[in-house]
C-alpha atoms as one frame of an Amber mdcrd trajectory, in Angstrom:
protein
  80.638  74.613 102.103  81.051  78.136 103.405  84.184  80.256 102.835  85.112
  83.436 104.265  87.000  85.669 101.998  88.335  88.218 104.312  92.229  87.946
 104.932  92.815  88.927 108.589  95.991  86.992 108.764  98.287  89.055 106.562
 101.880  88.603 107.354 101.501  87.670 110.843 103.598  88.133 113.696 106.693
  88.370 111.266 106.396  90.819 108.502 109.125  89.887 105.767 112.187  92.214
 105.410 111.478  95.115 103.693 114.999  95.234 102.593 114.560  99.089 101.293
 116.988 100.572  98.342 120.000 101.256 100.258 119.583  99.549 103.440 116.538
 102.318 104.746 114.666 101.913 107.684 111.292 103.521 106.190 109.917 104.060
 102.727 107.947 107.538 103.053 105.452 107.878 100.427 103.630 111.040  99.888
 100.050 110.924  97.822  99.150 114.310  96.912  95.129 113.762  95.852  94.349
 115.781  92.307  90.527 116.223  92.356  89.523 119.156  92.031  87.447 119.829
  89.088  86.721 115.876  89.204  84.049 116.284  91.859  80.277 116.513  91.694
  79.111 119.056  90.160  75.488 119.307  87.822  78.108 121.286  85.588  79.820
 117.751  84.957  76.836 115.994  84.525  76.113 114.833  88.198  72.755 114.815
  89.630  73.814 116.731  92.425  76.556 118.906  94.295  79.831 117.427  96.097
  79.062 117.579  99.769  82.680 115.167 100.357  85.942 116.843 102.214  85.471
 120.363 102.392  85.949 123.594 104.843  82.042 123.946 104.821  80.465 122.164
 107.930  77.471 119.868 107.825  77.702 119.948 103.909  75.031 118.237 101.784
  74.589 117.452  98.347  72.261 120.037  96.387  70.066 118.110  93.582  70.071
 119.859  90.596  71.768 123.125  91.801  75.461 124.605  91.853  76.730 124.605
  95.384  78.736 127.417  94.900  80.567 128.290  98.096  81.283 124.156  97.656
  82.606 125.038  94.186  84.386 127.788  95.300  86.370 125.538  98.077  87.681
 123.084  95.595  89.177 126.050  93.444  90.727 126.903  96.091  92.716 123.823
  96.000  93.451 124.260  92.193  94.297 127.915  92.191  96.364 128.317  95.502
  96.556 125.207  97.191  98.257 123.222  94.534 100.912 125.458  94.110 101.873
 126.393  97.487 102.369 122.682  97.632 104.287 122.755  94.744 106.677 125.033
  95.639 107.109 122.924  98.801 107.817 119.284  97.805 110.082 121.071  94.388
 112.157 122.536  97.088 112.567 119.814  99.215 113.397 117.467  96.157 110.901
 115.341  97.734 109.090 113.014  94.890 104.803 112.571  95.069 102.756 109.638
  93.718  99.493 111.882  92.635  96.377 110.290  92.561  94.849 112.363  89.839
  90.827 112.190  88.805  91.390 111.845  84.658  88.316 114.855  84.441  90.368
 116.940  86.788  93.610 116.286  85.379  91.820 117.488  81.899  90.467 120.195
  83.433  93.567 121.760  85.067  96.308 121.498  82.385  98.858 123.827  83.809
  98.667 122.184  87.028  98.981 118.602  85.341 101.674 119.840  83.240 103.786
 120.831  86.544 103.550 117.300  88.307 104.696 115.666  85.065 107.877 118.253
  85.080 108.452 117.699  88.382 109.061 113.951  87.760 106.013 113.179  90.509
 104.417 109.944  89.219 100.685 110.197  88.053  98.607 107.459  89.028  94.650
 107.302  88.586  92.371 107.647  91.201  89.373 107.401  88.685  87.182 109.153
  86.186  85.375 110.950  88.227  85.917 111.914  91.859  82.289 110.302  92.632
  80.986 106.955  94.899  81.515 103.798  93.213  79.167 101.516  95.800  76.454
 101.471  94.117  77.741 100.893  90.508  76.804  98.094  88.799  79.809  95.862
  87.489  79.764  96.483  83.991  79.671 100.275  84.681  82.673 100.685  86.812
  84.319  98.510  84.470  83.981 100.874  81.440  84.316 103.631  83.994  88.072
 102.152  84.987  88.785 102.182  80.889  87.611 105.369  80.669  90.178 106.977
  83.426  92.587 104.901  81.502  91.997 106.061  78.097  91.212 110.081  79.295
  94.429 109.905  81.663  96.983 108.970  78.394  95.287 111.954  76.497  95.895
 114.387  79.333  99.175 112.803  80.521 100.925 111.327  77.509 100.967 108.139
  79.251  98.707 105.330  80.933  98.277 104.724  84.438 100.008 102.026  86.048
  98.865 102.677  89.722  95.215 102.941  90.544  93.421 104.298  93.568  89.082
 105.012  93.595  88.864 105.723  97.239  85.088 105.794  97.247  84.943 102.768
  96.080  82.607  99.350  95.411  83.187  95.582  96.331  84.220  95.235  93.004
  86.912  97.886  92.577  89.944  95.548  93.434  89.037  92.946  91.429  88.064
  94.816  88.415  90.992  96.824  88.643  93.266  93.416  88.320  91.288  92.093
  85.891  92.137  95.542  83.690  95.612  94.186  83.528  97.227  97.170  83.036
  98.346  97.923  86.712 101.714  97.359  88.876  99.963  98.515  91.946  96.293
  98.781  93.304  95.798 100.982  96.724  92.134 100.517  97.482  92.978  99.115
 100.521  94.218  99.740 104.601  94.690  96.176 105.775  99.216  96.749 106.015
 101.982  98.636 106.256 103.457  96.761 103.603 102.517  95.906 100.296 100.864
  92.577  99.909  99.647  90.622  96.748  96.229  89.210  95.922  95.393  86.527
  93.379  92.571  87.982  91.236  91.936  84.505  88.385  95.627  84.424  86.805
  96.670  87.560  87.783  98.593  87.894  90.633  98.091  91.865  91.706  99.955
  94.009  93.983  98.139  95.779  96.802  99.794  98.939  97.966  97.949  99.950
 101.123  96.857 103.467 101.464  96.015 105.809 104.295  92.859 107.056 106.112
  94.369 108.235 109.474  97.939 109.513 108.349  95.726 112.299 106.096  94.726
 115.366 105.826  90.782 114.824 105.178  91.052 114.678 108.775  91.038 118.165
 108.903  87.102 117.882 107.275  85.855 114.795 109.382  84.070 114.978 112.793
  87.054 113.926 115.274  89.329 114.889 113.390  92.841 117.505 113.427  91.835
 120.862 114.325  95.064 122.597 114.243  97.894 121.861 112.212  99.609 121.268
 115.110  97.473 118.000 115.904  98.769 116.536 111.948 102.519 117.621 112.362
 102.096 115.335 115.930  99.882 112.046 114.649 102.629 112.390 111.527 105.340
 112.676 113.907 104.290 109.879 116.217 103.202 107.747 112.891 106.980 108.093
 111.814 108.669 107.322 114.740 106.955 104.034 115.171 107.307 102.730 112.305
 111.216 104.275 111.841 112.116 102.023 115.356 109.959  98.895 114.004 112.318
  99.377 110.892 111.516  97.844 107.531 108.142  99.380 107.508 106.511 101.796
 105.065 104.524 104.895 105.731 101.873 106.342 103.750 100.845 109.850 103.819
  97.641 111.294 102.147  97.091 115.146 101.131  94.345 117.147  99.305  95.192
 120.625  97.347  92.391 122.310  99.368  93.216 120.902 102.806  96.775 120.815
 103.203  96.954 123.514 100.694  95.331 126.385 103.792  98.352 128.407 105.006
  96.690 127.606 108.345  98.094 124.443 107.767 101.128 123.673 105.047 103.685
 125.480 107.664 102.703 121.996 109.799 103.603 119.525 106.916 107.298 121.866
 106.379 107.702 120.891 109.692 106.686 117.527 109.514 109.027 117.044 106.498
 111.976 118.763 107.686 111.855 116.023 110.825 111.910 113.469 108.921 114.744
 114.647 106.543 116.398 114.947 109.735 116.689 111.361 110.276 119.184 108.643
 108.181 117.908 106.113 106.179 114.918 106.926 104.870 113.669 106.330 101.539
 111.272 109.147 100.087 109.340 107.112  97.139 107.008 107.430  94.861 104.092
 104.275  94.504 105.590 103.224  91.453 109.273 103.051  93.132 107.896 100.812
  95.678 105.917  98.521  93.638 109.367  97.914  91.318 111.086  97.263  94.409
 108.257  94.610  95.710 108.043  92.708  92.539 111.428  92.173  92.610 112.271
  91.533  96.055 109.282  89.680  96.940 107.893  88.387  94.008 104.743  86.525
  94.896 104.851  82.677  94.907 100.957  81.018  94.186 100.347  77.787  96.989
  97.531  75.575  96.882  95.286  76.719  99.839  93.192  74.593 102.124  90.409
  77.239 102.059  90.012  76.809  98.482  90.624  73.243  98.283  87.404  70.733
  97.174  86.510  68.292  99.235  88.024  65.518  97.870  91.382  67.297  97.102
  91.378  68.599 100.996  90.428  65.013 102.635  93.283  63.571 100.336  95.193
  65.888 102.027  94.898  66.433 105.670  93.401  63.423 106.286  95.546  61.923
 107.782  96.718  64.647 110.207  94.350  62.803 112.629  95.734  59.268 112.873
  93.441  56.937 110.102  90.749  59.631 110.485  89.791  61.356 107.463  86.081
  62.167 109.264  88.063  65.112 110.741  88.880  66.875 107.442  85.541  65.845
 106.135  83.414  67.550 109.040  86.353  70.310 108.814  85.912  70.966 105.008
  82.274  71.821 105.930  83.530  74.821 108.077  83.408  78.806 107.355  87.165
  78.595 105.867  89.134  81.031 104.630  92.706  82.505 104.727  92.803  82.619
 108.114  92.907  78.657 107.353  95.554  78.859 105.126  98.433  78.652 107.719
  99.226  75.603 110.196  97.761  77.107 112.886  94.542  77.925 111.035  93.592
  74.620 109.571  94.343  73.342 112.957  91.768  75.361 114.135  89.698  74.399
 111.778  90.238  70.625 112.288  90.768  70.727 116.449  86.955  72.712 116.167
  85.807  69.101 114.210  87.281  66.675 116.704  86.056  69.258 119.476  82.695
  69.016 118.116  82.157  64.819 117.775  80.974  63.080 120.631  82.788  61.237
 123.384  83.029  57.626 121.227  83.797  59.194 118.138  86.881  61.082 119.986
  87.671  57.604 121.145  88.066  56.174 118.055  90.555  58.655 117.145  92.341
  57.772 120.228  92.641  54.013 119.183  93.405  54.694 115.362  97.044  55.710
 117.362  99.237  53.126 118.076 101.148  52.188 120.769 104.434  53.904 121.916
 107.677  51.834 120.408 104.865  49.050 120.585 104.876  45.965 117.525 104.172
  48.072 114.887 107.155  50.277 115.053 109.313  47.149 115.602 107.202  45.819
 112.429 107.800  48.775 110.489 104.306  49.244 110.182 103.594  52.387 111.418
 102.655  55.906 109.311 105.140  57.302 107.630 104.594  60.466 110.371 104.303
  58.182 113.424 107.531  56.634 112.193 108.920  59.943 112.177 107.530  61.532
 115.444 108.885  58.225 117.303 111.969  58.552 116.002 112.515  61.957 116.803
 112.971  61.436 120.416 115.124  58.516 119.996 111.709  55.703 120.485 113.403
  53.473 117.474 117.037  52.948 119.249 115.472  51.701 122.179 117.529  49.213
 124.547 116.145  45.299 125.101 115.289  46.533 128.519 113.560  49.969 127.484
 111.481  48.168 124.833 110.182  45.615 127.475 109.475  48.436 129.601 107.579
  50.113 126.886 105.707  46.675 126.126 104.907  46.156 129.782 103.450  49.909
 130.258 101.487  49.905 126.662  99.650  47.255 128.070  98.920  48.031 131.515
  97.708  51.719 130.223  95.232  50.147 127.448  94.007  48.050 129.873  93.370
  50.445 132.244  92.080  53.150 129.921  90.646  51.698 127.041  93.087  53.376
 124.153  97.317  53.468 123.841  99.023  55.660 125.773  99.273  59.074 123.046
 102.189  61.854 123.544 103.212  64.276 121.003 106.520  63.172 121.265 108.050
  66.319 119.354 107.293  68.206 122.576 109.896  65.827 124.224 112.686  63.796
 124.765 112.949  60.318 125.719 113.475  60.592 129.243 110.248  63.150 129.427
 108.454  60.770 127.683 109.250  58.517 130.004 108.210  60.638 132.943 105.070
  60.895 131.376 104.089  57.335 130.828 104.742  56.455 134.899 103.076  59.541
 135.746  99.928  59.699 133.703  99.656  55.268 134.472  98.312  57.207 137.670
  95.716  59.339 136.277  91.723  59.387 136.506  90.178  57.943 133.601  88.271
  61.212 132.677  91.443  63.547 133.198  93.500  60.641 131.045  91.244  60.906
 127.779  90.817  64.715 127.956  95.263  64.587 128.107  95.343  62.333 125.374
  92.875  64.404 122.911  95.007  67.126 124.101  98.288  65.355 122.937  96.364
  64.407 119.593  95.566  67.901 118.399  99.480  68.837 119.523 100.319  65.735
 117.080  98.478  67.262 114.209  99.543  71.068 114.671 102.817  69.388 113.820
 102.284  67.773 111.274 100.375  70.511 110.019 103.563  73.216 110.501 105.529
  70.484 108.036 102.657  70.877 105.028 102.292  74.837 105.494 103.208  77.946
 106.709
């Protein structure tokens, strides 16, 4: 049994309603990225210099030495950047989430002290602004409680959103399993918050940014000119503004954003979208409220993590008396993609696919015949019973059901299995089209229509178990 963990399926092709605080179009929400004096640095006990999002090109760690021009860049952020920032958003009466590194937070009081006046929520974005890829487990974990425990000494209060950015396999996980947080944003998969079952936990996922950002401005192909952000913001906004119900995440650094060379671009940026009705400017924390208790998540049993028995109980059925399907389909590389209709159909059409040519048959004849004895019997499925009587097959006239009796027969004669149609695709009179036209068919182009008609059978009665 393999599974496939990944969730590429998300919402789908119809995101759910947003339905914003007072009936806004967008939720804007701002990260401004605390981590200066959080970085490597020998002087905090790291092996080696920060070489990560800075002005200096080509940067590279130093082992064992001060970098100081890198040193000097990050203060830069602290000392000037921070505040010119400051003075921007205070202005504007716009409210920040701020991912703040708990050493950098400690380090930088003043600063710290000015978010928390300011009302601008403080999540965590770690201990240490360092890579967490190759940590083992049971060191990020006390790592996470250490962020935790440093932040409510510096801040007066715990974390309750939580971003590591440089992060390990493990970081969303061990984050839930903390307990402590509304919101987790180690993650780009949406532009709307989603929720992930970590054991019993049932954890919100607050996607973050990597393109709507300013580190941009220190990556190869990235914005050169502050131009270039004001117009990927710009463009970013209006697209999601005329989708509507959307939410847009921005992310800034102190040392980036911070240049002059650069901040006049975000006042413009800002000033645009001020411009425009409905829009919601919100902190993390707002939007997480607002998720729980709008869309509060709702746990489903899932075919992906079904066993075996449990999933052949199940579905198998959705191929008429033919539980080998589910079997050979439990085998598959399942995973949420599965978890819909139209996955696990998928999944099961790729086992039925896959048998050979007399094993496909026998599928064929576990279906019985159209408005043939059984249905007058009352012996069918309960979904055959259904399907037929959906198009109107149990009100049939005396001289319809002879007609039915007459072609059932001449068709299994001629081709070996009953005549199949998934008859929620039609109406009676289409179904009867069908019958006289396909009497007429090859043999070969006959069994390949009615496997055809047998997978459309099961994607229905699939789309009545899930979603």
């Amino acid at each position: 049994m393999r599974r496939y963990p990944r969730d590429m399926v998300g919402y789908g092709p119809k995101p759910p309603e947003a339905n914003w605080p007072g009936g806004a179009r967008i939720a804007v929400q701002i990260v401004l990225n605390y981590e200066e004096g959080g970085e490597n640095c020998i002087l905090h006990d790291d092996p080696a210099s920060e070489a990560f999002l800075s002005e200096i090109v080509g940067a590279a760690a130093w082992p064992g030495q001060r970098h100081w021009n890198m040193e000097s860049t990050y203060e830069y952020g602290a000392r000037a950047g921070f505040w010119r920032l400051h003075r921007l958003f205070t202005q504007m009466d716009i409210p920040l989430t701020v991912y703040g590194v708990a050493t950098a937070l400690a380090r930088n009081p003043e600063q710290t002290a000015a978010m928390i006046d300011a009302g601008w929520e403080m999540a965590s974005h770690g201990l240490k602004w360092v890579e967490h890829k190759d940590m083992p487990e049971p060191q990020e974990r006390e790592s996470i409680a250490a962020a935790v425990k440093l932040h409510r000494e510096v801040t007066g209060c715990r974390p309750v959103g939580w971003y590591t950015g440089r992060c390990s396999e493990n970081t969303v996980r061990l984050v839930a399993e903390e307990g402590g947080f509304a919101y987790v944003s180690d993650s780009y998969a949406d532009d709307l918050p989603y929720w992930v079952e970590v054991g019993a936990r049932d954890q919100l996922v607050i996607p973050y940014t990597l393109d709507a950002n300013d580190m941009r401005f220190a990556t190869p192909q990235g914005f050169n000119a502050g131009d270039q952000f004001y117009s990927y913001l710009k463009d970013s906004f209006d697209a999601l503004y005329a989708e509507g119900g959307r939410m847009m995440s921005i992310g800034l650094h102190c040392r980036l954003i911070g240049r002059p060379g650069r901040v006049q671009a975000l006042r413009r940026f800002l000033e645009y979208v001020a411009a425009h009705e409905d829009v919601w400017f919100a902190r993390r924390i707002d939007i997480a409220t607002h998720w729980a208790k709008t869309h509060p998540h709702v746990r489903r049993a899932r075919p992906s993590q079904m066993n075996r028995d449990t999933f052949v109980a199940t579905y198998g059925g959705i191929f008429e008396h033919s539980p080998w399907v589910a079997e050979h389909a439990h085998l598959l590389e399942l995973g949420p993609a599965h978890d819909t209709a139209i996955g696990l159909h998928n999944a099961l059409c790729r086992a039925f696919r896959a048998a050979d040519p007399a094993q496909q048959m026998a599928v064929l004849r576990a279906h019985p015949d159209l408005a043939g004895k059984l249905a007058a019997a009352k012996r069918l499925t309960a979904e055959s019973t259904s399907e037929q009587a959906s198009a109107g097959l149990d009100a049939l006239t005396d001289a319809e059901r002879a007609q039915f009796t007459q072609w059932n027969a001449q068709y299994v004669e001629k081709y070996g299995f009953p005549f199949i149609i998934a008859v929620r695709d039609h109406d009676k009179p289409s179904i009867i089209a069908a019958f006289e036209a396909r009497l007429n068919s090859d043999a070969d182009t006959e069994f390949a229509t009615a496997c055809y008609n047998v997978e459309r059978i099961a994607l229905h009665r699939l789309k009545d178990q899930l979603p």
